[in-house]
C-alpha positions in Angstrom: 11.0 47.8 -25.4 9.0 51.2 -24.1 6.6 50.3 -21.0 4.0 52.2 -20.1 2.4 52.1 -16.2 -0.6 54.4 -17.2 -2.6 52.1 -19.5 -5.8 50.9 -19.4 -7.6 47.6 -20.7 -11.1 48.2 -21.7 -13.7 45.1 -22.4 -16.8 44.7 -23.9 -19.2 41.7 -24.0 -22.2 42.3 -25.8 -24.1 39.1 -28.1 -23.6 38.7 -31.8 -26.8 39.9 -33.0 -26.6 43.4 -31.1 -27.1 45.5 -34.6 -30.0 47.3 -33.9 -30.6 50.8 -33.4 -30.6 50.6 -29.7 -27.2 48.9 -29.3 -23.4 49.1 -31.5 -21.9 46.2 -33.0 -18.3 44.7 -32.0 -17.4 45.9 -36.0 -18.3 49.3 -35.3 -16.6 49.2 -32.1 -13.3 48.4 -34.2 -14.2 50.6 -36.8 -14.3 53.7 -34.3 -11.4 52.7 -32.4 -9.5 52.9 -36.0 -10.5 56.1 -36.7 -9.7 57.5 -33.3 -6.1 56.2 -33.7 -6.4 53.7 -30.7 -3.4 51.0 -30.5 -6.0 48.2 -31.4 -8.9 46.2 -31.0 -9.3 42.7 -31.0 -12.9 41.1 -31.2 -13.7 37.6 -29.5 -16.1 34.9 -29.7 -16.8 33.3 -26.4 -17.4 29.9 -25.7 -20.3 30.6 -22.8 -21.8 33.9 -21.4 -24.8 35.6 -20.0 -26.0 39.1 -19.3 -28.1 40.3 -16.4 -31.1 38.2 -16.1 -30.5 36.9 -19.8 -30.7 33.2 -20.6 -27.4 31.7 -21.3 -26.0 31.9 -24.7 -23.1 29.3 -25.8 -21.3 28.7 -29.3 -21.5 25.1 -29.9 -21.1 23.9 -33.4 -24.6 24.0 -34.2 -25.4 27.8 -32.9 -22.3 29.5 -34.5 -23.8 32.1 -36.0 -27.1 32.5 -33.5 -26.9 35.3 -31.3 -23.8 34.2 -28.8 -21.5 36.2 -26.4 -18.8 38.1 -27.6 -16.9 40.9 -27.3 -13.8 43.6 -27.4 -10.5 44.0 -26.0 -8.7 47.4 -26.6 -5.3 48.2 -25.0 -4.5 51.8 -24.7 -3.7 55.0 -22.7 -5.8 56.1 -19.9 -6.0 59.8 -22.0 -6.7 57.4 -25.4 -9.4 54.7 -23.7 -11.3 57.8 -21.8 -11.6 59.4 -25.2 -13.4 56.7 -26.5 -15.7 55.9 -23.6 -18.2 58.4 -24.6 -18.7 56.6 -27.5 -19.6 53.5 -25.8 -21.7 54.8 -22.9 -23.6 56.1 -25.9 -23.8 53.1 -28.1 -23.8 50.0 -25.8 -27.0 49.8 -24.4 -27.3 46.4 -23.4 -24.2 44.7 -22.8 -21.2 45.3 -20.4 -18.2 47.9 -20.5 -15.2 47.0 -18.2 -12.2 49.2 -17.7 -9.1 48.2 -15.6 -5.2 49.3 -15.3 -2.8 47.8 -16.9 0.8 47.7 -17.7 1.8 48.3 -21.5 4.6 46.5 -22.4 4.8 46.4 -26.0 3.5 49.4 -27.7 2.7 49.0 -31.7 4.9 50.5 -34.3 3.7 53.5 -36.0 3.3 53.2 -39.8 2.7 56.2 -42.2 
C-alpha cells in the first residue's frame, strides 16, 4: 500500500442543468480530468444544496432530472489537481470549487 502526504481533494458543486456557454458541466469536468491523466473523478447527486443567494434546490422523486445540486470529487497530487485548476477557474462560473489536503492512501493501478 503506497501513501502519499501531498495530496489534495478538490470539489465541485455546481446544479445539473449548468450546460450553457457561461458555465462547464460535471461530464466535461470528468472528461478533462481523463485526458489530463488525473487518478479519477467521481460525480455526485446531492440530496439538498444551495448557492449564494440561490433558492434551494433538492432531488426528491419528483424533480430528478430538474436542475438539482451536484457535483465532483477528484483525488490527486497537489502538482496533478493545480494543473487542472486553470481549467476550472475558467469554466465554472457559477458554482463552487473547494480544494483541501489530504492523505492518499490507495493510489490506482496503472493500466496500459
Amino acid at each position: 500500500m503506497e501513501t502519499s502526504n501531498n495530496g489534495v481533494l478538490l470539489r465541485t458543486f455546481i446544479s445539473k442543468n449548468a450546460r450553457s456557454d457561461a458555465s462547464i458541466s460535471v461530464e466535461l469536468i470528468v472528461k478533462k480530468t481523463r485526458d489530463l491523466g488525473l487518478a479519477g473523478a467521481t460525480i455526485l447527486r446531492d440530496i439538498v444544496g444551495f448557492q449564494g443567494k440561490n433558492k434551494i434546490q433538492n432531488s426528491t422523486i419528483l424533480r430528478l432530472s430538474e436542475n438539482v445540486p451536484i457535483g465532483t470529487e477528484i483525488a490527486d497530487t497537489e502538482l496533478n489537481i493545480n494543473k487542472f485548476l486553470p481549467f476550472l477557474t475558467e469554466g465554472v462560473t457559477d458554482g463552487l470549487v473547494t480544494t483541501e489536503k489530504a492523505n492518499i492512501i490507495i493510489q490506482p493501478k496503472t493500466t496500459n
